[in-house]
N, C-alpha and C positions, 0 to 999 in steps of 0.2 A: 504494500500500500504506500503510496505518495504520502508526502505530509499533508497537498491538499485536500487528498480524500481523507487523512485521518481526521482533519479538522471539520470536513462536513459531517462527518458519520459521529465525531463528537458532539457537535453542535444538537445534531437530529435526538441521538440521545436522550442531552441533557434537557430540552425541549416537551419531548416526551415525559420524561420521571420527573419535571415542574410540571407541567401539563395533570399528570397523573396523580400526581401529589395535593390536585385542587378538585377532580372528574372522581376520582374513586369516590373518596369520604363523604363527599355530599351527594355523591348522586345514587352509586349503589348502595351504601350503608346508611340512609337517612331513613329510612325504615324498622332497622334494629334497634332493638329495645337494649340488647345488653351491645357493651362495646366492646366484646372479645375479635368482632371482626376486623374495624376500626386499628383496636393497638396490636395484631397481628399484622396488616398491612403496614401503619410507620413501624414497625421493626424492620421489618422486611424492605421497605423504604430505604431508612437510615443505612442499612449494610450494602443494599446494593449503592448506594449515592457514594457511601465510605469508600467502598472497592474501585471503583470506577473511578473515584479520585487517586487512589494512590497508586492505581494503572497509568493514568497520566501523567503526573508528578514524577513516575519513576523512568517515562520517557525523556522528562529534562534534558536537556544536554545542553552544553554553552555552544 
């Protein structure tokens, strides 16, 4: 992969998991009475957002 494409397919990405991060919770889960599904999903959230950062970050190079 080019840098230019890594930068789009990061972009698209990150787009998506903010996009999703605002579309899941209220839209699918605004109906559930208990919010086990809700703090299933930000966990699940937070690790994939964590990983995907330090995938990037550890492409760094000066």
């Amino acid at each position: 992969m080019t840098l230019d494409q890594q930068r789009k397919f990061w972009i698209i990405f990150f787009t998506v998991l903010v996009l999703s991060a605002f579309i899941v919770p209220f839209i699918f889960f605004h109906d559930v009475a208990k919010v086990y599904g809700a703090f299933l999903f930000w966990n699940i959230f937070a690790v994939v957002a964590i990983i995907s950062m330090v995938i990037i970050t550890s492409q760094w190079r000066d």
